[in-house]
Structures are given as C-alpha cells and as structure tokens.
PAZAPA-4460 file (N, C-alpha, C; in steps of 0.05 Angstrom, whole numbers, plus 32768, in hexadecimal, padded with zeros to 4 digits):
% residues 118
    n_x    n_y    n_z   ca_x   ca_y   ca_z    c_x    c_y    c_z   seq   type   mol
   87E9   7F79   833E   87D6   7F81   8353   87C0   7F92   8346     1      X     A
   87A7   7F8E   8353   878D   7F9E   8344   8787   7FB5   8351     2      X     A
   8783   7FD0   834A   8776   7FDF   835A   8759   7FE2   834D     3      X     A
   8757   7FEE   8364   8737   7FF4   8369   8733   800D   8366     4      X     A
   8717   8013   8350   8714   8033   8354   8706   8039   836B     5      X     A
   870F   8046   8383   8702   8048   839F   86EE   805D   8399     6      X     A
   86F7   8070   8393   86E5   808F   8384   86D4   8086   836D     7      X     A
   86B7   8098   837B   86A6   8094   8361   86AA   80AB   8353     8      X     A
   86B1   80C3   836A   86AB   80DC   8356   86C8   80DE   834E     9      X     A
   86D3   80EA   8330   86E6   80F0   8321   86E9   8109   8323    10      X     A
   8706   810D   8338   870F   8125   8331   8727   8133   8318    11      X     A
   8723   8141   8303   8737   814B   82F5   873B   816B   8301    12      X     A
   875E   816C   8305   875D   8186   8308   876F   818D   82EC    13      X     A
   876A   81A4   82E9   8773   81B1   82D4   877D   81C7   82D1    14      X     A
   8794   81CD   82D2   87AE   81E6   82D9   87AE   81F8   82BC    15      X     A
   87A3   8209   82BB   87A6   8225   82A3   87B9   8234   82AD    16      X     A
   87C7   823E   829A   87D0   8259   82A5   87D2   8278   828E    17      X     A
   87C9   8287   82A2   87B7   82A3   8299   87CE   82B1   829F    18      X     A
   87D1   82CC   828C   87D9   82E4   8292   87C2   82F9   828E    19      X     A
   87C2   830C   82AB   87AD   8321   82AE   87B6   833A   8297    20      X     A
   87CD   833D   8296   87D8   8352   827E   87F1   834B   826D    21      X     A
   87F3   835E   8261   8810   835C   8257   8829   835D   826A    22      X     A
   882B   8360   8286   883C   8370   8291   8835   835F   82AA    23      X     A
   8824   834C   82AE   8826   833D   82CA   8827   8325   82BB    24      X     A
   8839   8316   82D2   8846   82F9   82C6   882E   82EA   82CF    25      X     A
   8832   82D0   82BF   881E   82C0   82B9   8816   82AE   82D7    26      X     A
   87F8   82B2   82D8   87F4   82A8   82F8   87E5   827E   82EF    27      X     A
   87EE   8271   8303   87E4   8256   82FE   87CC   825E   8310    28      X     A
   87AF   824F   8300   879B   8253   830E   8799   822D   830C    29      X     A
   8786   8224   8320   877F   8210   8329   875C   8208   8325    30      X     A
   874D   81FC   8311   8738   81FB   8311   872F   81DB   8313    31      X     A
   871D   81D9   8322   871A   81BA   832A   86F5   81B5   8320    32      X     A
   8700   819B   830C   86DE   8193   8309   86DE   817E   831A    33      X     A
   86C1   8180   831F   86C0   8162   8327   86A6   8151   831B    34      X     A
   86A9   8139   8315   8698   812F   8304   8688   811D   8319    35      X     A
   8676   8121   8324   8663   810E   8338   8654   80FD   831F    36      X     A
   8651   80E4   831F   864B   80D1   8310   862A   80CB   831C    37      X     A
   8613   80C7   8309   85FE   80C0   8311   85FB   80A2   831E    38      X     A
   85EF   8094   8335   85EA   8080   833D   85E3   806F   8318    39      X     A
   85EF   8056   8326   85F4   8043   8303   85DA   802F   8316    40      X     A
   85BD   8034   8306   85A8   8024   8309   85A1   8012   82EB    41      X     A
   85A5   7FFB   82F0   85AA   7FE3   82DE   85B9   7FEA   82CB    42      X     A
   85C5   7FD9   82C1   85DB   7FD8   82B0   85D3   7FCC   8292    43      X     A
   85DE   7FDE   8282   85D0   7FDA   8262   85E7   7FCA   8251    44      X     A
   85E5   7FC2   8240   85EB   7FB8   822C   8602   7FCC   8222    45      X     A
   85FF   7FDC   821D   8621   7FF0   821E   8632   7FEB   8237    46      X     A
   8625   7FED   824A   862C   7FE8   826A   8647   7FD0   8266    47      X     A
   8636   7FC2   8260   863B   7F9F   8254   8651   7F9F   8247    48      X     A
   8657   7FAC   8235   866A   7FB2   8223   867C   7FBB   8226    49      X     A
   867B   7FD3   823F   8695   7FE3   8247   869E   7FD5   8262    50      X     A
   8689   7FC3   826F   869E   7FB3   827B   86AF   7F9F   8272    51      X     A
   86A6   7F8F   8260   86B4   7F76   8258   86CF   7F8D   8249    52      X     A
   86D4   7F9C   8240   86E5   7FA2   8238   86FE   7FA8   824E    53      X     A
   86EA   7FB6   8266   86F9   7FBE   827B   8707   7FA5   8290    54      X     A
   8702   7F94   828E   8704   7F76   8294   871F   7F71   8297    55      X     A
   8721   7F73   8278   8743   7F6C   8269   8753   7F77   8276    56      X     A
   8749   7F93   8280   8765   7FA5   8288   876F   7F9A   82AA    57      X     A
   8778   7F8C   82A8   8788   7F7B   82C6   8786   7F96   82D9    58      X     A
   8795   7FAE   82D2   8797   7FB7   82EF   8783   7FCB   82F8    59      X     A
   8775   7FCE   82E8   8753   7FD2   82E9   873C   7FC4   82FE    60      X     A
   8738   7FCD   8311   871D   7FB8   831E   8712   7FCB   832D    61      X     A
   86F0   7FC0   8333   86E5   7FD6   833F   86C3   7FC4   833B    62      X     A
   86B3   7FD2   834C   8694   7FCC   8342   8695   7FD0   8332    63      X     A
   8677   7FC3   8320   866A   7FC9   8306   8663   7FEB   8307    64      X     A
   865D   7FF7   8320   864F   800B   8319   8663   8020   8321    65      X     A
   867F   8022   8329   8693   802A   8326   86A6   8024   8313    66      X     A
   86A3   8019   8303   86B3   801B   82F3   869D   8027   82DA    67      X     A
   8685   8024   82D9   8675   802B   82C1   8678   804F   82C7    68      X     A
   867B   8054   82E3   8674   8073   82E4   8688   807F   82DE    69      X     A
   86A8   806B   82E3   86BA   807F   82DF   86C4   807E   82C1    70      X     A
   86BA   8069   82A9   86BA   806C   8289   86AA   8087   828C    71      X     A
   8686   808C   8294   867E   80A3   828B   8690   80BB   8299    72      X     A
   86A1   80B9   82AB   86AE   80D8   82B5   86C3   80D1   82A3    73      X     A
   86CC   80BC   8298   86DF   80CD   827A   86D6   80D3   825D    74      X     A
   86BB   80CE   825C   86AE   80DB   8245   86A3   80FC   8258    75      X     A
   86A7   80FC   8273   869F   811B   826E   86B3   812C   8272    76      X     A
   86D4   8118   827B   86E3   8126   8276   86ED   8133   8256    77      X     A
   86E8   811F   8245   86E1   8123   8229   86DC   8140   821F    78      X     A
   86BA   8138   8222   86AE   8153   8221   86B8   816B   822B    79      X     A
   86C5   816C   823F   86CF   818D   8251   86E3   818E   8244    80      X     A
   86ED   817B   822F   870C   8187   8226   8729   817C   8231    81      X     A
   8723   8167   823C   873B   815F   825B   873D   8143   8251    82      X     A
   8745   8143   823B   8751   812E   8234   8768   811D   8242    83      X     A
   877A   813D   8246   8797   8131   8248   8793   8130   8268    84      X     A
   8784   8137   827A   8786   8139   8299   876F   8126   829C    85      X     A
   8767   811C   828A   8756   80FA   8293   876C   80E6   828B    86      X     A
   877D   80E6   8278   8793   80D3   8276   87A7   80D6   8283    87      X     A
   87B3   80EB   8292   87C9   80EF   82AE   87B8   80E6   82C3    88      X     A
   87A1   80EC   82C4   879A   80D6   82E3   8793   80BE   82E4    89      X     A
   878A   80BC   82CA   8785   8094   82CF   87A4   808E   82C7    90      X     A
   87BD   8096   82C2   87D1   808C   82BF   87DF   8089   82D4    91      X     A
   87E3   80A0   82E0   87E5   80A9   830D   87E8   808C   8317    92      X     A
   87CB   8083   8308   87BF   8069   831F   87C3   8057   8313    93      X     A
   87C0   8054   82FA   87C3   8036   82EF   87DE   802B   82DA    94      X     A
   87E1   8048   82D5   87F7   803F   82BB   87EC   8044   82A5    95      X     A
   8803   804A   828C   87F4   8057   8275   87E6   8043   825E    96      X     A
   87F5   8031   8269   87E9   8013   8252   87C5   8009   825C    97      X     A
   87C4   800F   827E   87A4   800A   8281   879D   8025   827D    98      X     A
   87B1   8036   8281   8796   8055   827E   8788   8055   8263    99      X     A
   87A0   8050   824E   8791   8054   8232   8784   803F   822A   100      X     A
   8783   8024   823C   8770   8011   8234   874F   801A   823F   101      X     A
   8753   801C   8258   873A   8033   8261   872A   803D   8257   102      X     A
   873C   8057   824B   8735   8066   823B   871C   8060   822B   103      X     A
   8736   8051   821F   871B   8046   81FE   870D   8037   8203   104      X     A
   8712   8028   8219   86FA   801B   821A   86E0   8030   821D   105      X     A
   86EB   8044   8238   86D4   8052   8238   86C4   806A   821D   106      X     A
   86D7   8068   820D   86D5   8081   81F8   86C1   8076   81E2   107      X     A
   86CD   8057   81E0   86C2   8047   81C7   86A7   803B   81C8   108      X     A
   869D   8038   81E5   8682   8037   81F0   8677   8047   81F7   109      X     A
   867F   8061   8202   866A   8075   820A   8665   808B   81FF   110      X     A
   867A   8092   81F3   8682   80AA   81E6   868F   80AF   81D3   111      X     A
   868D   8097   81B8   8698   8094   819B   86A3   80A7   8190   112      X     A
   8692   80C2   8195   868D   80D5   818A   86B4   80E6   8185   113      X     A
   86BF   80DC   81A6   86DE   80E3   81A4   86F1   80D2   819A   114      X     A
   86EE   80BA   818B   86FB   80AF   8188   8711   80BD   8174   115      X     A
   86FA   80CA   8162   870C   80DD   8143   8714   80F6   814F   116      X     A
   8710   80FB   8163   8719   8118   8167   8739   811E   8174   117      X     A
   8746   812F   8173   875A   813C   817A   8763   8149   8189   118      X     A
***
C-alpha cells in the first residue's frame, strides 16, 4: 500500500535535555522546528532526478511538488543538525528501508554536501 505525503510543511521535534545546575535534575525541554517549504514553480532537472529516484521507493507517493519539498525539508533537516529526528519520522511513516532510500535520494541530489559527513 502507498502513502501519500499529505503535509507539505515538515515537522521535526527535537527533545534536549538541560540541567539548570549542578543540584536540579535534568529538565526535558521540547523545541519544535518547522520547515515551511517554498511553493515548487517549475521543476528543474535536479527536480527530475530526485524524482525518478523517488519513484522506485513503492511506499513513497505524493505530487511532484510534495514530494520535491519534502527532499528539500530533509536537506534542512540536515543543516539544523537533525539527522537522526528526520530519519525517526520518515521511518514512523514509511519504514526504515523507504526512509533511508528517501533520504539519499534526497541528500544525493540536493544536498551532496552530507553525504560524507557524520
């Protein structure tokens, strides 16, 4: 069965937890990004590229311009550092075999730049 990304905008939340001193126990704080995706006006030749990749992945489906926005909200999950809380929510929904196909698809087309990083 295929789902559909219904959401354009990508929410990651992301759970830290802080101690105010030595002597107060450690509090969970709750900080929520949210990645609002720019309207996708014509579709480029990378575009092109990160769908046909996204294709393959069976339980993957969605518009062209939902699925292009939600590759760029995992290159900005990228960037903020939220690696691991962009791969627990596309896994939530899809499973970890399409999340990390996803992924790279979206990483290897939009945002190369993480492929070497750690």
């Amino acid at each position: 069965m295929k789902k559909t990304f219904a959401a354009v905008a990508a929410v990651v939340a992301v759970v830290s937890i802080s101690a105010c001193g030595s002597d107060s126990k450690p509090a969970a704080e709750v900080s929520y990004v949210t990645v609002t995706p720019s309207p996708t006006s014509g579709i480029t030749g990378q575009d092109e590229t990160f769908l046909a990749q996204v294709r393959l992945i069976k339980e993957i489906d969605g518009t062209k311009s939902q699925l292009i926005d939600a590759g760029h909200a995992v290159c900005d999950g990228f960037d903020n550092g939220q690696k691991m809380e962009v791969l627990e929510s596309l896994n939530e929904s899809y499973g970890i075999n399409a999340a990390a196909s996803f992924m790279h698809a979206a990483i290897s087309t939009y945002c190369p730049e993480h492929l070497a990083s750690r």
